[in-house]
C-alpha positions in Angstrom: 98.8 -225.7 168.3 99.6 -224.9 171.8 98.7 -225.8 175.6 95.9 -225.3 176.9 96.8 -222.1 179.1 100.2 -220.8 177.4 102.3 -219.0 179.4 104.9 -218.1 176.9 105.5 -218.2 173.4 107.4 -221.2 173.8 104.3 -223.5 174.5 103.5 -223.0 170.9 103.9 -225.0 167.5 103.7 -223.4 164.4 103.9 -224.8 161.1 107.0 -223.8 158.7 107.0 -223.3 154.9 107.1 -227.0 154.1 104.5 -227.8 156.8 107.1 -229.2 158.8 105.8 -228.6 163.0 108.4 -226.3 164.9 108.0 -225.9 168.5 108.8 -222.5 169.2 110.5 -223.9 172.7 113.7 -224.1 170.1 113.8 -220.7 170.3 114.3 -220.4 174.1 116.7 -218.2 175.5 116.7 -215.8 172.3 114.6 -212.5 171.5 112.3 -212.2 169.2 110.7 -210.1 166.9 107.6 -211.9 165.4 106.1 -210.1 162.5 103.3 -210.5 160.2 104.6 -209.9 156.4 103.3 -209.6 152.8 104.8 -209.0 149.5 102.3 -206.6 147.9 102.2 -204.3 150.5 103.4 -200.3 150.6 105.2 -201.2 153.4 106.7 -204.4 151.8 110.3 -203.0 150.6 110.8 -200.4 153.9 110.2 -203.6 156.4 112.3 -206.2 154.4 115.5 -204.4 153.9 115.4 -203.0 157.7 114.3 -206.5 159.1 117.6 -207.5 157.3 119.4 -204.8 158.6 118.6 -205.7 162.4 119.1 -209.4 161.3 122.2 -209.5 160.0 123.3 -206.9 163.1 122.0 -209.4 166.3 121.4 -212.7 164.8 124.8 -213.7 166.5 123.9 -212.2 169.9 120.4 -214.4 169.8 117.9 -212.8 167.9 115.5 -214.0 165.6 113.3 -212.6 162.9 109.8 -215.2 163.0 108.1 -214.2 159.9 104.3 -215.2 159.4 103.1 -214.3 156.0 98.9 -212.9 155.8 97.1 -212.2 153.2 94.0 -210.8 155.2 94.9 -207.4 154.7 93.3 -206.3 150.6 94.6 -209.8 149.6 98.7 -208.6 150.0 100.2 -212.2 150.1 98.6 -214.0 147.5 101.0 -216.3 146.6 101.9 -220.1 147.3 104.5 -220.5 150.7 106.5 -221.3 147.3 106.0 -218.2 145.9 106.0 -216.6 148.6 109.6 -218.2 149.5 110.8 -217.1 146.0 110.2 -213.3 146.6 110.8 -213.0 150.3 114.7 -214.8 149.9 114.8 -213.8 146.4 113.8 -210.3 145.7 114.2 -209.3 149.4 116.9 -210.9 150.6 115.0 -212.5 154.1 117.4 -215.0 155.7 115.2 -215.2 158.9 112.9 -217.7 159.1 109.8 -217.3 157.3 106.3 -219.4 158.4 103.4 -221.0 157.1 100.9 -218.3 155.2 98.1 -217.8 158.3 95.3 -215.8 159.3 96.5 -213.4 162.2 92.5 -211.9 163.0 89.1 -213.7 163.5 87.8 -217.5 163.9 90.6 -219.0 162.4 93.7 -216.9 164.0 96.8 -218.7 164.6 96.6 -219.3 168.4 100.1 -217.7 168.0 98.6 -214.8 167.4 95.9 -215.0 169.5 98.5 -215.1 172.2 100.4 -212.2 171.4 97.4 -210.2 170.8 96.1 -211.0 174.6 99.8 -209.9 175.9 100.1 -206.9 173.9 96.6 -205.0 172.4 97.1 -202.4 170.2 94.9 -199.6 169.4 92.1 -201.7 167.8 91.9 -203.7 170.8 93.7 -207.1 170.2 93.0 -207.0 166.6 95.8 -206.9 164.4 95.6 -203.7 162.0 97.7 -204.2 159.1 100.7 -205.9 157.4 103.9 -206.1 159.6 102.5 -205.5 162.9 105.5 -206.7 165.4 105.6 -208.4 168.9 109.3 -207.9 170.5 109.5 -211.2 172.6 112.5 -211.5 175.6 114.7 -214.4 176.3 111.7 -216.0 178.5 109.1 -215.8 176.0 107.1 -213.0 177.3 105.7 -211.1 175.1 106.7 -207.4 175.6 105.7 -205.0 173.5 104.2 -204.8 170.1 104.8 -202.1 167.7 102.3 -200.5 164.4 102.6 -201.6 161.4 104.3 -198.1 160.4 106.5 -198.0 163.0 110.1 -198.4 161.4 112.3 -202.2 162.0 114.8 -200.0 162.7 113.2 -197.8 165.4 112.8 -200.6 167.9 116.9 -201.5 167.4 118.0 -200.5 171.3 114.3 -202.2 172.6 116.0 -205.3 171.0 119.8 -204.1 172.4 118.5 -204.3 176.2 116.9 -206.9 175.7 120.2 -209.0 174.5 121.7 -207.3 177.0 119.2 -208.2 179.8 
């Protein structure tokens, strides 16, 4: 759900695990990295324990972790948001918040995503390419930058430094 012409991030409602609405305005004033996750992936293991990593580092300086699990990607995110709770807090650990399972490409694309695709295109235009692509958001909720899927959590640590800093 959001306005009609968002100007941040925080003009957005997303739904979390439970369904429950959260207005992503309760996030104001903290930076974000917003990334698109999935269990079965290669990249599954790599992402998690560094997303922890920068977590547990910043979370006290005002950064979040806004997880949004997919399974558009050669069907990497099967489960339930039950199951999918289970092995991202059990097996990996993830105390950031993680989101409602939705569609981050095509007709039904979270207008989330849809957002952070117009402020930040990647290579395959605004399209997202794979599991845990990630949008860096500042403290305003601008949108600004967005990183591969491959590209390391850890890699983008002092983008996410200035940032807290700024």
């Amino acid at each position: 759900m959001a306005a009609e012409n968002p100007k941040s991030i925080y003009d957005f409602t997303v739904k979390d695990m439970k369904g429950n609405d959260v207005t992503l305005s309760s996030y104001r004033g903290k930076v974000l990295l917003i990334v698109n996750v999935a269990s079965k992936c290669g990249l599954t293991h790599s992402n998690y324990k560094e997303l922890n990593v920068l977590y547990e580092k910043y979370k006290g300086q005002g950064f979040e972790i806004l997880a949004f699990p997919c399974n558009q990607f050669m069907s990497q995110e099967p489960g339930s948001n039950e199951e999918i709770q289970e092995v991202a807090c059990t097996i990996f650990k993830a105390e950031f918040p993680i989101f409602d399972k939705i569609e981050v490409n095509g007709k039904k694309a979270e207008p989330l995503y849809k957002f952070l695709k117009s402020q930040q295109g990647g290579i395959l235009g605004d399209a997202i390419k794979w599991n845990f692509t990630k949008f860096l958001v500042n403290k305003n909720g601008k949108v600004v930058d967005r990183y591969a899927p491959t590209t390391s959590p850890l890699k983008i640590e002092k983008d996410i430094q200035k940032l807290l800093e700024a």
